[in-house]
N, C-alpha and C positions, 0 to 999 in steps of 0.2 A: 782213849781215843776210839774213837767208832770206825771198827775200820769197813768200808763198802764198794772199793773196788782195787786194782793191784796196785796203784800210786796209794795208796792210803795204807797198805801192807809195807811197801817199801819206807815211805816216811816215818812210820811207828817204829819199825827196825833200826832204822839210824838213829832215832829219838832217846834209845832206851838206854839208862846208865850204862850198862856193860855193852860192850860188842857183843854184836847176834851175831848167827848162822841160820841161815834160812834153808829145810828141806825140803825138798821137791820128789813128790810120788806120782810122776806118771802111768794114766788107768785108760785103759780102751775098755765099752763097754762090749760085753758078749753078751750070745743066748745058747743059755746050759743046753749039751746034747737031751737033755729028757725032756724039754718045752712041750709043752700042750699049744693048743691052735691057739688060747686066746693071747698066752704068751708070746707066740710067734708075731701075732697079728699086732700086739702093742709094744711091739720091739723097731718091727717094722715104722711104726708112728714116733720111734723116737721115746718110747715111753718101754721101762720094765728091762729087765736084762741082771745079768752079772759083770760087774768092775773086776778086772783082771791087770790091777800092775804087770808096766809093761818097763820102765827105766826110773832111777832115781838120781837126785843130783841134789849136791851142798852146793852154796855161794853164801859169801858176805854181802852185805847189802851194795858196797861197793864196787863188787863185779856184775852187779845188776843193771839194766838201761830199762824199760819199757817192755810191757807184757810183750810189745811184737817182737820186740830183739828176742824175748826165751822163746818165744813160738818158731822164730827162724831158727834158734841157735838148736832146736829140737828136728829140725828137718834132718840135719847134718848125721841124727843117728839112724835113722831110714825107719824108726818104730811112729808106727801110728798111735793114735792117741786122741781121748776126748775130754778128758778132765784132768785136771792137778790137782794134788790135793798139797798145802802148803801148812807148815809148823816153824817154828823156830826154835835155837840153840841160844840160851847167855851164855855170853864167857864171865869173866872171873878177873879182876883184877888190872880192869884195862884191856886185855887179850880176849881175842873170838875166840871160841871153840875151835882147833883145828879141825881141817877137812876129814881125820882119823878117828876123832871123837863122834862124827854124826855116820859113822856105820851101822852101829848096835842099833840107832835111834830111827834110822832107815829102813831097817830089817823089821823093827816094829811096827813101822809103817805098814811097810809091805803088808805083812799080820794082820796090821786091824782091817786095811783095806779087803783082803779078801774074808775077812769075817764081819764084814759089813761094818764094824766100830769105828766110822769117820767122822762121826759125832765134836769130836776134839780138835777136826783140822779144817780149815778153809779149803775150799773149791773154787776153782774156775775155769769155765769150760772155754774151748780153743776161739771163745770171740771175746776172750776177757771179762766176760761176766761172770759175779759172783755168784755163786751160784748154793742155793739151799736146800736140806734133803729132809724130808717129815720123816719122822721114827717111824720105823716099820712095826 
């Protein structure tokens, strides 16, 4: 399945032989204290910066509704935020990953995210668009 925007994420996940868990890595974008002007200047335009994980969250696909419901249900933690980056969990046997199992897998998140390696996870920024990053 092709997935292209967050219903096409969530229907694959229900779809799939095993029960998923789906991870969510909340990212605000910064600009590093050593920026030069042109950095400053294309940050300012919404362009260039650093991704600093700011919160992360497990769900089944089950306790999911609509990109707007995680965008609202993300207010409630008072951290700002411009992208998600999203992965999934198979369980095993009929059973999802419990919520205990996707810490480790979280923590790596976090990882790749500040070492730029998102290559692996889906994005989308806070108007639900999928969103695509060219290798640097």
């Amino acid at each position: 399945m092709n997935i292209s925007s967050y219903d096409d994420l969530i229907r694959a996940a229900r779809a799939q032989p095993q029960p998923q868990r789906l991870l969510f890595a909340f990212a605000k974008a910064e600009l590093p204290d050593d920026a030069g002007a042109a950095e400053r200047a294309g940050f300012a335009e919404r362009r260039g910066g650093a991704l600093a994980p700011v919160m992360c969250v497990d769900k089944t696909p089950e306790q999911l509704g609509s990109f707007d419901d995680l965008v609202a249900e993300s207010r409630h933690t008072g951290k700002e935020w411009d992208i998600v980056f999203v992965t999934t969990m198979s369980g095993r046997n009929g059973k999802p990953p419990a919520s205990a199992d996707a810490e480790a897998p979280l923590n790596m998140m976090v990882t790749y995210i500040h070492t730029g390696q998102i290559g692996q996870f889906l994005a989308f920024g806070r108007d639900g668009e999928l969103r695509r990053f060219a290798p640097a």
